[in-house]
N, C-alpha and C positions, 0 to 999 in steps of 0.2 A: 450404450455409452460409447462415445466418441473418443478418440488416445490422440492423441500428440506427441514427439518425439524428443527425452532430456538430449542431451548432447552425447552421451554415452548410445545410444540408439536404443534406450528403453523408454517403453509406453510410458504415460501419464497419462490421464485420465481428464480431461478440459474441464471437469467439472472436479474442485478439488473441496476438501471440507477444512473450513476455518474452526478450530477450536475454542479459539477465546469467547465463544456468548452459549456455551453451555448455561444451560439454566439453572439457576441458582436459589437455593431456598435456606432462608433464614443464614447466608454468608458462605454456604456450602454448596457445592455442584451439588446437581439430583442427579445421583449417579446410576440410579437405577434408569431413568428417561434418556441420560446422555446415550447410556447404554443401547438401550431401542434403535434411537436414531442414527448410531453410528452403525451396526450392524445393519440394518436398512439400507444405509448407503454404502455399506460393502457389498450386498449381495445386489446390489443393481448398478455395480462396477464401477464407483468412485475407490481410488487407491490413492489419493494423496492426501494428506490428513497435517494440518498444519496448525503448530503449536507454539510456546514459547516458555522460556525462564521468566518471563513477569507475569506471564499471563496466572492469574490465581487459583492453584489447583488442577489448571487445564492439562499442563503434563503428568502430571499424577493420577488422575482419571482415565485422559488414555490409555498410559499405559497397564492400567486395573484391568481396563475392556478389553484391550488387546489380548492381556494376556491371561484373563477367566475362558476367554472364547477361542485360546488358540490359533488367534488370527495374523498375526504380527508378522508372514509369512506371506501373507496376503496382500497386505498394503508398502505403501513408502513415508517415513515423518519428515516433517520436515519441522526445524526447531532451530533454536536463535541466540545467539552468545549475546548478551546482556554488557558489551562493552562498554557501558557508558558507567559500569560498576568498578571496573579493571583500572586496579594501580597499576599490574606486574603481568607477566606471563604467570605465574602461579597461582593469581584469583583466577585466572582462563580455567584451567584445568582445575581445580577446586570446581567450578560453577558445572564444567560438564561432566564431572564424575557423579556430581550432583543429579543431574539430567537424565542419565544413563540411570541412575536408579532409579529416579521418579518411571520412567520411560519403560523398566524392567525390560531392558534391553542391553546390548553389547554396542552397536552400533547406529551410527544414524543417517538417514540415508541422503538426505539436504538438509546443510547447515549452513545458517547465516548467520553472519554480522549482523547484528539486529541494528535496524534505524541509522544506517551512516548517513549525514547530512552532507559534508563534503570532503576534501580531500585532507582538509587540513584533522578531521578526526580519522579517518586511515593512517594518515603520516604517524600520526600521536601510536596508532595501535603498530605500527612497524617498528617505531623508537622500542616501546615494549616488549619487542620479540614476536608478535605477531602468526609474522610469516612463516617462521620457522618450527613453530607450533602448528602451525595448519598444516603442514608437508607432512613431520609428523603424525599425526591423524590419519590422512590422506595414505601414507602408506603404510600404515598400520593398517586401514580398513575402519577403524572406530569412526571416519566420520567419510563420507562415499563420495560426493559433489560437495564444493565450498560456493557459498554467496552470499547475497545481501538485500537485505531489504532497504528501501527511500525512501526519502520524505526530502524534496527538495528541489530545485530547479532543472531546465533540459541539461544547461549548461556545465553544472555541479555532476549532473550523473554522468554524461559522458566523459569524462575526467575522471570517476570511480571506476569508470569500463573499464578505461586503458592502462590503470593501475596496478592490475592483476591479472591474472589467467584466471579467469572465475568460470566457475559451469555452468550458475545459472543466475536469475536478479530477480527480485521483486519491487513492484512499483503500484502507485494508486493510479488509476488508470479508469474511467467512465465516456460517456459521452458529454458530461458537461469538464471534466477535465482532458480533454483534448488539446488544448496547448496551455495547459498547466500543469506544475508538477514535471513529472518526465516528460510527459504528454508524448505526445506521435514518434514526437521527432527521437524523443529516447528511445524510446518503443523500437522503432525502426533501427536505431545506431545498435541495439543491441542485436539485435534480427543480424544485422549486418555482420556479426564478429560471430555468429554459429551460437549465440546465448539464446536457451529459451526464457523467457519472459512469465514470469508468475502474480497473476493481478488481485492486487486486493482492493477493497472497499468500490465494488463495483456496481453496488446502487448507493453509493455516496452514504453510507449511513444509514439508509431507509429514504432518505432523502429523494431517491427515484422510484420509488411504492409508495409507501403510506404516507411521505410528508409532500407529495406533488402538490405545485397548486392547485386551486379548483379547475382552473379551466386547460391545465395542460392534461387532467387525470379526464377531464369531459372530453379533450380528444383522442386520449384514448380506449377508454370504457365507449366511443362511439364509432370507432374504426370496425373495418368489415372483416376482417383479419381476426376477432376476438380474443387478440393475446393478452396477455397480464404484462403491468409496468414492470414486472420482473423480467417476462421473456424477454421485451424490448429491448430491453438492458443488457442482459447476456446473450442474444440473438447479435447485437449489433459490434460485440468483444468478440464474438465466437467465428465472427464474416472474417476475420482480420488474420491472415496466416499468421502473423509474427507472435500474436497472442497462442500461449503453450496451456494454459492450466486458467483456470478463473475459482477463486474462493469464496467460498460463502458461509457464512455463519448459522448455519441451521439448528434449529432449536425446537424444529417439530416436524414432525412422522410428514405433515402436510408439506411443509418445504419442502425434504427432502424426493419426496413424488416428484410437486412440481418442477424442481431445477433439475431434478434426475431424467425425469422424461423432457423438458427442452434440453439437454443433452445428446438424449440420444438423434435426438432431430438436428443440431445444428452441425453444420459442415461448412468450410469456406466456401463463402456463393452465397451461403442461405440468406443474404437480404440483396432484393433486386433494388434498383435505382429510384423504383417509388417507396420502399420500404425506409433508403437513407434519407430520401426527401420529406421523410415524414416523420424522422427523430430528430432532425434537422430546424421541422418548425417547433417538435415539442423542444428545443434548447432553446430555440429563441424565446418562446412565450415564459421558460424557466426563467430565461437572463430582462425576461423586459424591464424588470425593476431592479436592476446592475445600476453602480454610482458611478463608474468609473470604465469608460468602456475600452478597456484592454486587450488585445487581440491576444497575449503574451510570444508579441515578434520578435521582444528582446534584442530591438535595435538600440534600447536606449542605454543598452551596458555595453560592457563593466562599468557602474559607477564607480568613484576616485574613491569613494567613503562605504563602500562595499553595500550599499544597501539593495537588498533586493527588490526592486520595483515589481518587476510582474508574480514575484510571488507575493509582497505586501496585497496590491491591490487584489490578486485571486484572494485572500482572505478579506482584505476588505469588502470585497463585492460577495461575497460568501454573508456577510455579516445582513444581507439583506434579500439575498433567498434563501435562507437557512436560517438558524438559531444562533443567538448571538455567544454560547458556547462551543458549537461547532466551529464557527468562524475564531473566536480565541484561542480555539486547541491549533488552527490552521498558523495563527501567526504566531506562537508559541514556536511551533516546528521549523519555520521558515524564519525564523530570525533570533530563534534564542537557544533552540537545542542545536550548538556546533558551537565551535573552538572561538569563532571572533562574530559579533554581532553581526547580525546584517538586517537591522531592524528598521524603522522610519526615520526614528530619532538620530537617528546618524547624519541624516540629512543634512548640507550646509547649504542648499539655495544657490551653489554655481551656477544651477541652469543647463549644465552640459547635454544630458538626456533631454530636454526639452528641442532641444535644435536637430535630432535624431527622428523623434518622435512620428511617425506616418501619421498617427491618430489627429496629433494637435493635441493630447492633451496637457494641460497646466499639469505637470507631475509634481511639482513642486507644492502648490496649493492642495493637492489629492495627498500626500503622505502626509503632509500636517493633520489633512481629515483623519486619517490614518493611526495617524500617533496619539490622538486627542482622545480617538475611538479606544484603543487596544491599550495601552502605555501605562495605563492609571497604577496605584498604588497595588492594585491584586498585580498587576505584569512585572511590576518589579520585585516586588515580593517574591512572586514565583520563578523569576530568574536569579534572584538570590540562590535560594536555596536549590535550584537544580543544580546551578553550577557545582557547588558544593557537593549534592550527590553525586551528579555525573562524573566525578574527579579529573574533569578539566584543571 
């Protein structure tokens, strides 16, 4: 196994275990198999193990494993305040006293702000008290590095950066989202400020294994190299110094081998210039059938009416190498889970961004595709009632 350095100058492990897709039977982890597979990847030197308060069961399981096997000495959690529940500073600590028992634990060793979209949902949790909660913690020792996970544009995260003194950040982060989402450029802003980087959904879902298309998976099931669309995957995260930890959702003894041993093989260096030239065409042959051809240069912001352009279209063009539920969960996050819309519909036809635009594209004509696509009676419906939970 490969280590990468938190900000405190402790290992982490580049290969980190995602907890949420423990395998579940009849509504219930199989907690005797979780069991297997997490011990598996402790003994072949995976140490960060990452969980949540929404996640169903997931922190209560771990911490079962943890601590039947004595092992919790062994590894680091990392787990996620559920802020999008929080009236008060009081549901804070009500939620991770909550944690801390499921977890059968004292302490936890990365914790995040689960899912902040932008700045205006931090302001919201600082009005709350926040801040002065997490210092708390913090020098207590009850919770050891503070951070956060995203869902949201370059622009949005870096503005989260410079918010806080944070230890460390999480981002979705692949080679087909490379200038989406945080993309690079966040990637790098964080690299820049001494933050390691924690990458999730880094084969997009399955989306870069088992859901390739035929002819992108026939160049690689034909390449002389004989790697798996998994290695490819995390081979091309793992070249990348500013990437710290990479998470995966393993749910069998077989995964855990295979990502364990491309682990212990990958080091920055480890893909040469014909290697990048050849993930390079597998994206393009991914994106051939893209609607909208968006580079996300984000020359065409700020829009006046806040809407997110290069994130709408990275979901819209998701809607068409991918599943048209994957791509609704994408514009969901990017335009409805945070404080003020930033959806298609917002759209008023100024034009501004179109006179920016390097591509040429009709943006205006493309968010109506947009809004026509995602918008319908489920997208309102479902932003009804989030708002409501979320207690925006």
């Amino acid at each position: 196994m490969q280590y990468r350095k938190d900000r405190k100058g402790n290992d982490i492990s580049i290969l980190g275990y995602g907890c949420m897709r423990f395998t579940q039977n009849m509504g219930n982890i199989d907690i005797k198999k979780a069991e297997k597979e997490v011990l598996a990847a402790i003994d072949r030197g995976v140490t960060y193990f990452d969980t949540a308060y929404v996640y169903p069961g997931s922190e209560d399981a771990l911490g079962r494993i943890l601590d039947k096997n004595g092992v919790r000495d062994k590894i680091r959690i990392a787990t996620k305040l559920p802020h999008y529940l929080m009236k008060s500073r009081e549901d804070a600590q009500k939620c991770f006293e909550e944690e801390l028992r499921r977890l059968r634990t004292d302490y936890v060793d990365y914790y995040l702000m689960h899912m902040l979209t932008d700045i205006a949902t931090w302001n919201r949790l600082v009005d709350l008290g926040i801040r002065d909660w997490i210092e708390e913690k913090l020098e207590s020792g009850q919770i050891r590095q503070i951070g956060f996970s995203y869902h949201g544009n370059s622009d949005s995260f870096i503005e989260l950066l410079n918010a806080y003194d944070w230890d460390f950040c999480q981002i979705q982060y692949n080679y087909l989202d490379e200038t989406s989402q945080a993309g690079v450029a966040g990637l790098k802003a964080a690299a820049d400020k001494g933050l390691p980087v924690i990458i999730m959904e880094p084969l997009r879902g399955g989306r870069l294994v088992d859901k390739l298309p035929s002819k992108a998976r026939e160049m690689i099931d034909a390449h002389s190299s004989g790697r798996t669309p998994a290695e490819w995957a995390f081979r091309w995260l793992w070249d990348q110094p500013e990437v710290t930890c990479v998470l995966s959702g393993m749910n069998s003894l077989e995964m855990v081998e295979e990502n364990t041993k491309t682990a212990d093989e990958s080091v920055v260096g480890c893909m040469t210039e014909e290697d990048k030239e050849f993930i390079a065409k597998v994206r393009d042959t991914i994106n051939a059938s893209v609607k909208v051809g968006c580079t996300g240069c984000r020359y065409c912001m700020p829009c006046p009416k806040s809407v997110d352009i290069p994130g709408v279209f990275a979901a819209y063009n998701r809607r068409f190498t991918d599943s048209y539920f994957s791509a609704f969960k994408d514009y969901i996050m990017c335009t409805a889970l945070r404080k003020n819309s930033t959806a298609a519909s917002n759209c008023v036809k100024c034009g501004k961004c179109e006179t920016h635009c390097p591509q040429g594209i009709n943006i205006r004509d493309e968010l109506e595709n947009a809004k026509r696509t995602f918008e319908g009676p489920i997208y309102k419906v479902s932003t009804f009632f989030m708002k409501r939970f979320m207690k925006y």
